[in-house]
C-alpha positions as CSV (number, residue, x, y, z in Angstrom):
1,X,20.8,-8.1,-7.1
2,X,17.3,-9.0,-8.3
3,X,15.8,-12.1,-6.9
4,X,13.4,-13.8,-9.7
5,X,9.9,-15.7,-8.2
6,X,10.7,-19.4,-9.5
7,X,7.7,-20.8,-7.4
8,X,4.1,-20.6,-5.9
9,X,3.6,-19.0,-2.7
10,X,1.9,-21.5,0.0
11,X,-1.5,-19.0,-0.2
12,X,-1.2,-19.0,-4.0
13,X,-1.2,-22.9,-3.8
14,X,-4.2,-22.9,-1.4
15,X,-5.9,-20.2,-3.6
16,X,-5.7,-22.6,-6.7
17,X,-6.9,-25.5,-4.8
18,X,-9.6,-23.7,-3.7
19,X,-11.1,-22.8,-6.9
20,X,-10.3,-26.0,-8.0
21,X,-12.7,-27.6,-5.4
22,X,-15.0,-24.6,-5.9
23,X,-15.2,-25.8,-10.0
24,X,-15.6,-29.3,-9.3
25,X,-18.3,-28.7,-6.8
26,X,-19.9,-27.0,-9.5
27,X,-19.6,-29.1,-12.4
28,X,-19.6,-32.3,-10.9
29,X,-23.5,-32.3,-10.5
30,X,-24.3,-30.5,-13.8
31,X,-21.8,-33.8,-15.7
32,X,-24.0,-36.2,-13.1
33,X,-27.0,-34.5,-14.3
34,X,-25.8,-34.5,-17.7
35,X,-24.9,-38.4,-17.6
36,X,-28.1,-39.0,-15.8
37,X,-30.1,-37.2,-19.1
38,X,-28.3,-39.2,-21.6
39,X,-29.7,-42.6,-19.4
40,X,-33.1,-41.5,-19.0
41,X,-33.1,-40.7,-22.8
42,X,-31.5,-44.7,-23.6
43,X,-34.4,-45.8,-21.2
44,X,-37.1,-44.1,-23.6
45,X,-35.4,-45.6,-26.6
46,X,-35.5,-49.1,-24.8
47,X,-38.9,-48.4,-23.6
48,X,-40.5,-47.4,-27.4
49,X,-38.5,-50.5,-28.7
50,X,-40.5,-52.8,-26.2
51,X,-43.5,-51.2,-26.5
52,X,-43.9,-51.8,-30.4
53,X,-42.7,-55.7,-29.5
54,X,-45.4,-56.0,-28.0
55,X,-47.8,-54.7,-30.8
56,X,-45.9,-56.4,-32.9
57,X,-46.5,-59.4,-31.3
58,X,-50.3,-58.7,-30.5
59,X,-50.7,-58.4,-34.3
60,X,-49.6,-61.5,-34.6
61,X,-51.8,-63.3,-31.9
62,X,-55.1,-62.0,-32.9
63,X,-54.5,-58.7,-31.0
64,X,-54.1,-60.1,-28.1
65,X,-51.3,-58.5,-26.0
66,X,-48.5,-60.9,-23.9
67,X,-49.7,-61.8,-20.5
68,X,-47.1,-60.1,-17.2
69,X,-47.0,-63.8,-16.9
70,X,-48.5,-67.2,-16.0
71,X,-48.7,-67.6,-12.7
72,X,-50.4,-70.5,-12.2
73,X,-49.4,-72.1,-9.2
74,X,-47.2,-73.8,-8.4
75,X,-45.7,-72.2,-11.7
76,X,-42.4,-73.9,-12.9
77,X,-39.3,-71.9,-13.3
78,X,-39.7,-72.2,-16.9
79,X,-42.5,-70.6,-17.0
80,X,-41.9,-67.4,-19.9
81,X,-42.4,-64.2,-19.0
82,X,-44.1,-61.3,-20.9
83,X,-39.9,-60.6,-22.1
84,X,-39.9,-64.1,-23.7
85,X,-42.9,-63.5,-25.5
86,X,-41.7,-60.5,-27.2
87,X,-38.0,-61.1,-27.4
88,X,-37.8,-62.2,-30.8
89,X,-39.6,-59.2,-31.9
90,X,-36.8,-57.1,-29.9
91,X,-33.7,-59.4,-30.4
92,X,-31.4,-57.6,-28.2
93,X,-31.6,-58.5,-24.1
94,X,-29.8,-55.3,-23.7
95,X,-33.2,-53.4,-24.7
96,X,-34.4,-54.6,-21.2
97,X,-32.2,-53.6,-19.1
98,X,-32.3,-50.1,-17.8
99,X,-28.7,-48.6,-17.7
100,X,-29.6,-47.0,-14.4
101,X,-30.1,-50.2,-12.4
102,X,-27.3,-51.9,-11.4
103,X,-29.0,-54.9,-10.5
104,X,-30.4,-55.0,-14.0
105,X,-30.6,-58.5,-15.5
106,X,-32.5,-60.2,-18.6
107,X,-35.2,-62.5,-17.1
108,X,-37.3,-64.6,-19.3
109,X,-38.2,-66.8,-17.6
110,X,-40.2,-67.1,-13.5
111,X,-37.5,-68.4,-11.9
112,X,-35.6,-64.9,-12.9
113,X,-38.5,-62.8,-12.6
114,X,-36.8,-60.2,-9.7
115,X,-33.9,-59.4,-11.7
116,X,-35.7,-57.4,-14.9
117,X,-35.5,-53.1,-14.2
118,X,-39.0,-53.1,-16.2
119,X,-42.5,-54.3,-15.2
120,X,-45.1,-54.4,-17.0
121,X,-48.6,-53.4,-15.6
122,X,-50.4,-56.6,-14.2
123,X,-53.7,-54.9,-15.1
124,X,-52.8,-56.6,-18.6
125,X,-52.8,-59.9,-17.6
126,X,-51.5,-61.9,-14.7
127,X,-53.7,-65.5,-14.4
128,X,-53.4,-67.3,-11.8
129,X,-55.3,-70.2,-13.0
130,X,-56.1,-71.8,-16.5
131,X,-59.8,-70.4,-16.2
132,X,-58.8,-67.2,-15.4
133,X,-59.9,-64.8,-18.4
134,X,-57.6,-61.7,-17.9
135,X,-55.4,-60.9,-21.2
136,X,-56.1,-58.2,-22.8
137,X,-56.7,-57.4,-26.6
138,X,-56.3,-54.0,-28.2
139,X,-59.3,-53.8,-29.1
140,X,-60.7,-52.9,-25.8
141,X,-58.9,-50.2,-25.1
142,X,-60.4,-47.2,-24.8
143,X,-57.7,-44.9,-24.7
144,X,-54.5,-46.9,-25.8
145,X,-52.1,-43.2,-25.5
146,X,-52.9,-43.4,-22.0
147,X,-52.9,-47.4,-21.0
148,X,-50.0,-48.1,-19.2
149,X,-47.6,-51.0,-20.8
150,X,-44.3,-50.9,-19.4
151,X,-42.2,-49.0,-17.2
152,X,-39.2,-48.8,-14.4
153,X,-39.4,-51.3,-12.2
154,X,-37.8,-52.4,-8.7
155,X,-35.9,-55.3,-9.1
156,X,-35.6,-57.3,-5.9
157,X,-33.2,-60.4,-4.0
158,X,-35.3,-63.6,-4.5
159,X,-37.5,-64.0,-1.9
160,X,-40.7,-66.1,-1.2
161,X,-43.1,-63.0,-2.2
162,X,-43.6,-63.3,-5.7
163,X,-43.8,-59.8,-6.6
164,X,-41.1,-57.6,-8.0
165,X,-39.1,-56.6,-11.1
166,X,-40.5,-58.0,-14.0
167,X,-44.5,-56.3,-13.0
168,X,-46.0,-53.2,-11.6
169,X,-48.8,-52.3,-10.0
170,X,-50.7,-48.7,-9.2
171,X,-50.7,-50.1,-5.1
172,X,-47.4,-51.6,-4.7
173,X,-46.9,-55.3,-2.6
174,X,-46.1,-53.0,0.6
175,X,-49.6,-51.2,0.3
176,X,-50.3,-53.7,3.4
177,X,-48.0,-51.6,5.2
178,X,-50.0,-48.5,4.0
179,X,-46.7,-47.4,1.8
180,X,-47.0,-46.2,-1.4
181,X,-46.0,-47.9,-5.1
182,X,-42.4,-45.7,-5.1
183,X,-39.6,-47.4,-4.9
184,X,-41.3,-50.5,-3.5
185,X,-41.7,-54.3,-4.3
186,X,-44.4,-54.3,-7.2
187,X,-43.9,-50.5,-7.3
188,X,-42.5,-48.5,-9.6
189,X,-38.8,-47.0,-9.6
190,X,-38.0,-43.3,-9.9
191,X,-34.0,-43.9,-10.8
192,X,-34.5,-41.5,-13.5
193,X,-34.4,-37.3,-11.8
194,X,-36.9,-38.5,-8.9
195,X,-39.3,-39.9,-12.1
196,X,-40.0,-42.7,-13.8
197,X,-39.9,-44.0,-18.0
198,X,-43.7,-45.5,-18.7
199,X,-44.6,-46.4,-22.2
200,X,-48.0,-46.7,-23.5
201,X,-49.9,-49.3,-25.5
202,X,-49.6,-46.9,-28.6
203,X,-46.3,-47.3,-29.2
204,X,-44.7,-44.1,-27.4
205,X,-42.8,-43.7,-23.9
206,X,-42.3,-40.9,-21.6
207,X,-41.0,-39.5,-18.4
208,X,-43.5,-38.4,-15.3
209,X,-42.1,-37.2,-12.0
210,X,-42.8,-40.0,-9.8
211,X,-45.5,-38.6,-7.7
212,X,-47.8,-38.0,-10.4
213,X,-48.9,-41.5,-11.3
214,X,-50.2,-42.1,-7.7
215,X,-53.8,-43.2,-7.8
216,X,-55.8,-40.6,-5.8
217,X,-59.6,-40.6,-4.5
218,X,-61.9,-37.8,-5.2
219,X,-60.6,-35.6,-2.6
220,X,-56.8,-35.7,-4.0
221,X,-55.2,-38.1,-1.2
222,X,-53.2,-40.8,-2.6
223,X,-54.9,-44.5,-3.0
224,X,-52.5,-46.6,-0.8
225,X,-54.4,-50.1,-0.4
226,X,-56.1,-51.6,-3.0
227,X,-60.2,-50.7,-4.1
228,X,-63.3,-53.2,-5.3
229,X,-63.6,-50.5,-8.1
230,X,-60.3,-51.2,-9.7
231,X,-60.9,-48.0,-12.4
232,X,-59.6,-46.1,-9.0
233,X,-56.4,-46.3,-9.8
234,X,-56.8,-44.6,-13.0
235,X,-57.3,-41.6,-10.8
236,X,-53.8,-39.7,-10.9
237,X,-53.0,-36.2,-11.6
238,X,-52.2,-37.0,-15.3
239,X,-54.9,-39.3,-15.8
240,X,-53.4,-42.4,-16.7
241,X,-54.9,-46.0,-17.4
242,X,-53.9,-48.8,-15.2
243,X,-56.6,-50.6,-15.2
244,X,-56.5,-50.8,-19.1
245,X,-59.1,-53.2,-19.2
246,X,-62.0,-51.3,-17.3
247,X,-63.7,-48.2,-18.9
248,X,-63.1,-44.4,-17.2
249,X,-64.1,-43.5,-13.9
250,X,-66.5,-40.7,-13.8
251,X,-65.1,-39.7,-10.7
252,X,-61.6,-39.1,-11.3
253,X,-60.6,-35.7,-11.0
C-alpha cells in the first residue's frame, strides 16, 4: 500500500524559513535604500522650489535676498523668518519640510525657529541689530552656482541657545567643543545616504556626501572653530561659497 506525502518535513519547513530570512535580509536594505532615494530626490524638488522663492522674492525687493532672520534682541516671537518671507512665493508648507526628519515642522516665525529640517546659510544675513548691514543682494555674488542658500538642517528641542533648524553655518554652535558642523546644532544634517541636499543661489540643488563641505585650511585639516578671515570657510574639497558675501580665497586649495 503506497503512502502519499500530504505534508512538509520539519527540515523542509526550516529550509524555507531560512531562505525566507536569507531574502529578506537581502532585500530589505536594497527597498530601504530604494525608499531612502525616492526621499532624497523629494528633498531636491523641495530644495529647487525654495531656492527660486527666494529669487523670486529678491526680484521683487530690489535684489535683495531674505535675511536667515532678525535677530535683534530681545526678538519677539513674531519675528518672521527667512520661510515667511518667501512663503507666498512657495504656497505649500509642505515644501519645507524634509520627509526624512521626523521632527520636521513649518516654522515661520522665531518663536518656531528649531522645528524647520532646512537652514539657510547665516552668511546671507543674520542682524543682530538695526545698524547692522549684512543682507545680501545678488548682485554681489561672485559665483552664484556655488553660494550656498539652503540646505538640511538639524532641527533641535527649544532650548535657551538660539541656534538650530531654521540656519546653518560652515562651523557649527558646538565648534566650542572643537566638533565639527555634522549633525550638530547650527550644523548641517546628513539624513540623506551619509550626505546632505544644498541648493545654490542660482536656482539648482544637489547632493554632497557630508564630509565634503567641511571648511579646510591650506594643509587639508578640517576648520573646526571659527576664523577673522571668514572666506576660510569657503575652503572645502568642492569649493563651495559660504561666505557668499566675501570674494575667493586665494588660498583655498
Amino acid at each position: 500500500m503506497n503512502h502519499r506525502k500530504n505534508a512538509f518535513t520539519l527540515i523542509e519547513l526550516l529550509v524555507v524559513i531560512a531562505i525566507i530570512a536569507i531574502l529578506a535580509a537581502i532585500l530589505f536594505p536594497v527597498f530601504a535604500r530604494a525608499r531612502e532615494k525616492a526621499r532624497q530626490s523629494q528633498c531636491v524638488s523641495n530644495l529647487n522650489q525654495i531656492s527660486k522663492a527666494c529669487l523670486a522674492y529678491a526680484s521683487d525687493y530690489d535684489q535683495t535676498m531674505p535675511v536667515v532672520a532678525w535677530a535683534v534682541r530681545p526678538t519677539p516671537p513674531n519675528a518672521p523668518l527667512w520661510t515667511e518671507l518667501i512663503a507666498p512665493y512657495v504656497k505649500n508648507e509642505g515644501v519645507f519640510k524634509c520627509t526624512s526628519e521626523s521632527k520636521a515642522v513649518y516654522g515661520a516665525n522665531w518663536e518656531n525657529r528649531f522645528k524647520l529640517s532646512y537652514g539657510m546659510n547665516w552668511f546671507w544675513g543674520f542682524p543682530y541689530t538695526t545698524s547692522m548691514d549684512f543682507v545680501v543682494q545678488l548682485t554681489k555674488l561672485t559665483r552664484p552656482a556655488a553660494s550656498i542658500l539652503v540646505m538640511d538642517s538639524v532641527p533641535i528641542d527649544p532650548v535657551a541657545d538660539p541656534l538650530g533648524g531654521f540656519m546653518v553655518t560652515p562651523f557649527g554652535y558646538d565648534n566650542r567643543n572643537y566638533a565639527l558642523p555634522m549633525n550638530k546644532t547650527s550644523g548641517y544634517s546628513t539624513r540623506h545616504d551619509e550626505g546632505t541636499v544644498v541648493t545654490f543661489a542660482d536656482g539648482h540643488a544637489k547632493w554632497f556626501r557630508g564630509d565634503q563641505l567641511y571648511a579646510r585650511d591650506g594643509a587639508g585639516n578640517p576648520i573646526i572653530r571659527p576664523q577673522n578671515d571668514e572666506t576660510l570657510f569657503d575652503c572645502n574639497p568642492v569649493k563651495l561659497k559660504w561666505a557668499v558675501h566675501l570674494g575667493d580665497n586665494p588660498n583655498c586649495r
